[in-house]
C-alpha positions, 0 to 999 in steps of 0.5 A, spaced: 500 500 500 502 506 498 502 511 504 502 519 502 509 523 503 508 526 511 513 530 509 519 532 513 520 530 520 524 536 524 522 533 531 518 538 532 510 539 532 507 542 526 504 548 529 511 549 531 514 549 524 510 553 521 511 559 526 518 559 526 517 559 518 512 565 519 517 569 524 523 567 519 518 570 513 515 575 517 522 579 520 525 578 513 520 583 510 521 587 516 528 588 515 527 589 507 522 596 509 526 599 514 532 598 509 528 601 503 525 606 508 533 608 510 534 608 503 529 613 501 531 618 506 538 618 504 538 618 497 534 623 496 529 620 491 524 615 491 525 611 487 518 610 485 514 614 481 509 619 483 512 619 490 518 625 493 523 623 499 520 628 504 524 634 505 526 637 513 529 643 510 527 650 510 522 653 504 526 659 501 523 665 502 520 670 496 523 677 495 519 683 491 526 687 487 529 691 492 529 684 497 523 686 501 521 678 504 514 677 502 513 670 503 518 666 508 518 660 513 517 661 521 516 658 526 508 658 527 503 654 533 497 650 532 492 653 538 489 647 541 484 646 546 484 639 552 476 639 554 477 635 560 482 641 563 476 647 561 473 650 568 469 655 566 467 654 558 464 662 558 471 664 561 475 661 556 472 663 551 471 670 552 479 670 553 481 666 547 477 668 542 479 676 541 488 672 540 486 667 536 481 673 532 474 668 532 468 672 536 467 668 542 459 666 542 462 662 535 469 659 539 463 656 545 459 653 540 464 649 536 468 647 543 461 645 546 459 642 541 465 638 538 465 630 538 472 630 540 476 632 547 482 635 543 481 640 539 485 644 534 483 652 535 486 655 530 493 652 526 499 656 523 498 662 527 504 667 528 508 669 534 505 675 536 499 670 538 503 664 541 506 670 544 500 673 548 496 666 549 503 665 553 502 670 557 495 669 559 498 662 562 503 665 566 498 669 569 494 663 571 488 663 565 487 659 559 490 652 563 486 648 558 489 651 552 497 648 549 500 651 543 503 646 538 510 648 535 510 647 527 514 650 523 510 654 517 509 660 512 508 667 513 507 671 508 508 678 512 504 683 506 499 679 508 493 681 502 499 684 498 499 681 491 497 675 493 494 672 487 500 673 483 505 669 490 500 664 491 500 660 497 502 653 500 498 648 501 499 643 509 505 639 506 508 646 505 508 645 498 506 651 493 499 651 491 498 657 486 501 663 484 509 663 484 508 658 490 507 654 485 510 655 479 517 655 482 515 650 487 521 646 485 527 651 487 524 655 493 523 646 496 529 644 499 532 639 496 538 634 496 539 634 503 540 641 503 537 646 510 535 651 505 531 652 499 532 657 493 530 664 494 526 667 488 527 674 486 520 678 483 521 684 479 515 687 482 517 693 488 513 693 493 512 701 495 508 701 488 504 695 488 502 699 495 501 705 492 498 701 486 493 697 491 491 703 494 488 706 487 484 700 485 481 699 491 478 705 491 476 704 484 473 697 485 469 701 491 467 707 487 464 704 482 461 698 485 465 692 481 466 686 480 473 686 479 478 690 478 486 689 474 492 694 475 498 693 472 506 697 471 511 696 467 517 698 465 517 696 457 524 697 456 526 690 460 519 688 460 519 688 468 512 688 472 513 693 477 506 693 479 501 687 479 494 688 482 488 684 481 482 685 486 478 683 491 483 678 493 486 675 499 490 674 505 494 667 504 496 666 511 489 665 512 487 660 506 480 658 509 477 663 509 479 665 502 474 663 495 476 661 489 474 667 486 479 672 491 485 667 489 483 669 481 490 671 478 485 675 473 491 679 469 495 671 467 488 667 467 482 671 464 480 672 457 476 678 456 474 682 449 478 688 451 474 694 446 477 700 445 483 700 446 485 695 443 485 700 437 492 702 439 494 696 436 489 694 429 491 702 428 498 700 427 497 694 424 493 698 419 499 704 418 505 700 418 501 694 413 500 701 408 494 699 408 492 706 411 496 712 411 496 718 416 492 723 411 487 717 409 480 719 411 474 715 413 467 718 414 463 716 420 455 718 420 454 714 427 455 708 425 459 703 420 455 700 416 457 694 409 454 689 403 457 683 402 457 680 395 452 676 398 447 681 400 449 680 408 449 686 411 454 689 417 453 694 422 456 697 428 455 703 432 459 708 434 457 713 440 457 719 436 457 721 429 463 725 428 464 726 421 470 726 417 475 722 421 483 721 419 486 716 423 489 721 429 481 722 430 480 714 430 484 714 436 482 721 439 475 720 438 475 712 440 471 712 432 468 706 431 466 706 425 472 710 422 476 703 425 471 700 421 472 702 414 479 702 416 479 696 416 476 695 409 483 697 407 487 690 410 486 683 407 483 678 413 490 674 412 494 679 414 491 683 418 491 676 422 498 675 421 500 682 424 495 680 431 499 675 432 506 678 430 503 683 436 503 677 441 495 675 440 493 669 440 498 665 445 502 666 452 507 671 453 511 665 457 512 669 464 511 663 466 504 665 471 501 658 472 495 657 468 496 663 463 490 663 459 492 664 451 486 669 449 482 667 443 483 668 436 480 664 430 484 663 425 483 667 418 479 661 415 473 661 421 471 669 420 465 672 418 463 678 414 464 682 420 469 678 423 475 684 421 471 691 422 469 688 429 476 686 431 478 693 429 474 695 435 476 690 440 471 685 440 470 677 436 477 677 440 479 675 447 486 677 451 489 677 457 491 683 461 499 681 460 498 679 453 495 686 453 503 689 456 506 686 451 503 689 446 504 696 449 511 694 448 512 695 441 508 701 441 512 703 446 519 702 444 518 704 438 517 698 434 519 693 438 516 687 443 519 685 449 516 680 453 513 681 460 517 678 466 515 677 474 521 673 476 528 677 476 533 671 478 533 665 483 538 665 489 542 660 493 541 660 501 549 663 500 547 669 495 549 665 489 545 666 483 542 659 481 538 661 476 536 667 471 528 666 468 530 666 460 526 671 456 525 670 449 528 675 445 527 683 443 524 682 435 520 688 431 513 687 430 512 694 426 517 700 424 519 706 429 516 711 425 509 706 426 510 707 433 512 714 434 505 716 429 501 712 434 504 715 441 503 722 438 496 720 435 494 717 443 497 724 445 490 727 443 486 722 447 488 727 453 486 734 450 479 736 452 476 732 445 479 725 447 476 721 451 481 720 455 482 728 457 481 726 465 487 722 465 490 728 464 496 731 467 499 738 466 505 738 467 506 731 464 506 728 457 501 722 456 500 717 451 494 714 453 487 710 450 481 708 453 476 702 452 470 700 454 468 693 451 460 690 453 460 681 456 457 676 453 452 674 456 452 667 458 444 665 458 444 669 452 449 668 448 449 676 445 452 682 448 449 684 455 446 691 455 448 692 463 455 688 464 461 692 460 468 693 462 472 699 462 479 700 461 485 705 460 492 705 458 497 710 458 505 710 457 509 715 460 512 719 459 509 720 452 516 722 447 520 716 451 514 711 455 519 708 462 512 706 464 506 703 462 500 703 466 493 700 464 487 698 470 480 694 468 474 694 471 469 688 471 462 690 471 462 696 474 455 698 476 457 705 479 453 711 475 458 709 469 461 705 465 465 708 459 473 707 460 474 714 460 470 717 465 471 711 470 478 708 468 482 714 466 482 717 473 485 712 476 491 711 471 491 719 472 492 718 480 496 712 479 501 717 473 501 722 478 504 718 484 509 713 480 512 719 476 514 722 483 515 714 485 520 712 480 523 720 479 520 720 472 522 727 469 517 731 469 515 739 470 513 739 476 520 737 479 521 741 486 525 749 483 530 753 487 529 760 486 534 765 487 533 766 494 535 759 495 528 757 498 526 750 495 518 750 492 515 744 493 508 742 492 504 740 498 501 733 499 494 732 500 493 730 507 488 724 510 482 726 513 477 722 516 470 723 517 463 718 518 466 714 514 474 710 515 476 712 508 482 708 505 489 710 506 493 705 504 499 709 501 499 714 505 505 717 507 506 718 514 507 726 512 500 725 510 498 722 516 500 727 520 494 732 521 491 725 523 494 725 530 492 732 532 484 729 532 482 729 539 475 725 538 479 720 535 486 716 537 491 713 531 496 709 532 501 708 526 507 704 527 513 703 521 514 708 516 513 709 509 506 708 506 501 705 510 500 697 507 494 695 512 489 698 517 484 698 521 478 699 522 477 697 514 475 702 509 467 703 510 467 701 516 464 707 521 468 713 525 465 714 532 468 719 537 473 715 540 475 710 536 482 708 536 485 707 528 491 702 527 496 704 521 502 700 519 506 702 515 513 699 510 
């Protein structure tokens, strides 16, 4: 009979042969992952994709032009709570909550009602905080709270150009803005204790003073949102880059998508009238049009296709004869129009995207939107009149910049940059951002023509005669451009968007400025009467600013006496206006009030305050102003 292999004897059990095979086994793998584990954190790689070695070092910190920090790594706390400990919940909450900036009925309510013991009260809050709940402790109260270390990042200018930094997400990795995009350099890496340091080009005693202006613009004409931008068009460096409402990046959670926008790199949108600068450019420097040619216009432009299509467009006003200075001068419609009669849809098309049109800029701006524009083969009947004009094409805020650079170099483009250079924890340069080079896009004669004809926009016949100033020449060019309407699909009779651009100083532009204003419901919405004065304010400053020669400079008389014009002093009434970059000259008489006490700390212009803008003045108020 044949019998069934028992196997091999040990002399020992079988449940005990199994069990040391099983711890045999089971240490083998145990030693296989903690060698694996040592070999991740050594080699500073994973080896595995999608997966990254963890980094201990810390994040490098953003700097605007001039090396003033504008996001950094600190030691920041979490502020817990251990429920057993509270002896008095009112009393807690009374004292914890005006440190950690939650009104109290709300604090009771989530400790009262929370499902656990230990309690996370506010994460990542700076040391000011800590600073004071420690010293609550010391006296004896707030036993129940503890403050947990954790080292995180700060961003000291809090809303400051927040959509263009971005922010870090709980891991400390950049989530947007320049956060994101170069996440890579400002991670340590390698081992290393520090990440790189990134370099903006933007100053941030301008972004102040440029902040300070559309936020009062954005308030004065009650709008959805509004855009900002300087440029130096020489080197294409963005001095200024505002997009409002916006957010405080230390505070992410009580922040929406809608204030985290980076409206200037993301958001396409028909520019209207200004957009003439450029399709009168195109038109001169084709030779389709010349400086003397001439264009009637009755109010309207109006043409019969071979087809018997017929295309009309509107124009405010009926202003005749009209030369191509007139178009400009008067924002002409129909004399933009018939001039474009004159150019074939090919080239015209072809000179849109030799201006840049049509595709990114590559300033490197994560999620930077192309614009919109549809090949010569998809146009219709209308589709060149009404591009003249500014609509049937959709731009970026940027890509709006770098064309204003050919007209401002006298011809040639040069593509906007945000990010001067990439240092190294010691000051070493790691890296400069490449930018594409220089080219010409339309003659100097072109461009000089166009800046002379932009000139007459400031005179009392042009529609930009508010953004005047006299004692400074600007060549400058409003919009105003209706939106579609989305549950239509046709231009919307109550939605609009109002712009201006202006370079400074005409003859030889050092500065472009150009503001947007998203669906202004204010008592206007035409760009040169609600977009204008701003780009005058915000001229009227950065010249001073940036000591652009003007007129107006300071003058020594004989006597030896200097003669300086006087600043427009603050002044508060009911209502706490905003006075975000004042200067601390302007604030001065602020101190002499006797029913009011103001507390300013720092000094150059303000960059925060408190009570907000609109909130309402009472006798014995007490202002907060910082200043940098």
């Amino acid at each position: 009979m044949i019998q069934e292999n028992p196997g091999p004897s040990f002399g020992s059990p079988p449940s005990r042969f199994r069990f040391i095979i099983f711890a045999t086994l089971f240490a083998l793998s145990a030693l296989a992952v903690l060698g694996r584990y040592v070999f991740l954190m050594t080699s500073g790689s994973s080896g595995v994709a999608g997966l990254t070695a963890l980094n201990t070092g810390e994040r490098g910190p953003i700097v605007d032009r001039n090396g003033h920090i504008l996001a950094i790594q600190t030691q920041l706390g979490n502020i817990t709570l251990w429920r057993p400990e509270v002896q008095d919940l009112q009393a807690t909450a009374e004292e914890l909550g005006p440190l950690v900036g939650i009104d109290v009925p709300t604090l009771k309510q989530r400790i009262e009602e929370s499902k656990t013991d230990f309690i996370y009260i506010k994460k990542k809050v700076d040391q000011s905080v800590i600073r004071a709940i420690e010293q609550e402790k010391a006296q004896g109260r707030l036993s129940a709270v503890h403050v947990e270390a954790e080292s995180g990042r700060v961003y000291p200018e809090k809303q400051l150009a927040s959509p263009l930094i971005g922010f870090v997400g709980e891991d400390n990795q950049g989530l947007a803005g320049i956060e994101y995009a170069f996440n890579q350099e400002l991670s340590p890496s390698n081992g290393k204790a520090y990440g790189n340091q990134v370099v903006l080009t933007i100053d941030t005693g301008l972004q102040n003073i440029l902040e300070g202006i559309a936020e009062k613009s954005l308030q004065d004409n009650v709008a959805e949102a509004v855009m900002f931008l300087a440029m130096d068009p020489r080197n294409g460096d963005i001095l200024g880059y505002v997009s409002l409402p916006d957010f405080d990046p230390n505070d992410i959670q009580n922040s929406d998508e809608i204030s985290r926008m980076d409206r200037p790199a993301i958001w396409a949108y028909e520019p209207g009238s200004v957009f003439k600068i450029f399709t009168l450019s195109t038109f001169l420097d084709s030779g389709a049009i010349q400086d003397t040619s001439s264009f009637y216009c009755d109010g309207k432009y109006e043409h019969t296709t071979n087809l018997g299509e017929k295309v009309t467009i509107k124009c405010l006003s009926s202003h005749g004869t009209v030369h191509p200075r007139e178009i400009i001068t008067y924002s002409c419609n129909a004399g933009a129009a018939y001039a474009s009669d004159k150019i074939d849809a090919a080239s015209f098309y072809d000179r849109l995207i030799n201006f840049g049109f049509g595709s990114r800029t590559g300033i490197g701006i994560p999620g930077e939107t192309a614009g919109f524009l549809r090949p010569v083969d998809r146009w219709s009947a209308r589709s060149k009149p009404t591009i003249a004009i500014g609509q049937e094409i959709a731009v970026s805020a940027l890509q709006m910049m770098q064309a204003a650079t050919v007209v401002a170099n006298n011809g040639v483009l040069v593509q906007p940059r945000i990010v001067l250079k990439v240092l190294a924890s010691d000051g070493s340069v790691v890296k400069t951002p490449e930018t594409a080079g220089a080219r010409r896009v339309i003659s100097a004669e072109t461009a000089q023509l166009m800046r002379s004809y932009m000139t007459s926009v400031t005179t009392n016949l042009g529609t930009g005669h508010r953004a005047k100033i006299d004692d400074l020449s600007m060549a400058v060019k409003t919009g105003t451009a209706q939106l579609i309407d989305r549950r239509t699909g046709a231009y919307s009779d109550t939605d609009y968007i109002a712009s201006c651009m202006a370079m400074v100083p005409a003859d030889n532009p050092v500065l472009v400025l150009y503001h947007v204003i998203v669906k202004p419901k204010g008592p206007s919405y035409l760009g040169g009467q609600i977009a204008a004065p701003p780009i005058r304010d915000a001229a009227e400053a950065l010249t001073d600013y940036l000591g652009i020669p003007r007129g107006r400079n300071p003058q020594a008389v004989h006597s030896g006496t200097i003669v300086v014009p006087t600043d427009k002093s603050a002044d508060i009434k009911d209502v706490m206006p905003n006075l975000r970059g004042y200067s601390k000259k302007q604030l001065l008489p602020l101190l002499l009030r006797e029913d009011i006490t103001v507390d300013i700390q720092g000094d150059g212009w303000v960059k925060n305050q408190d009570p907000a803008p609109g909130s309402p003045i009472t006798p014995g108020t007490t202002i907060h102003l910082d200043l940098q």
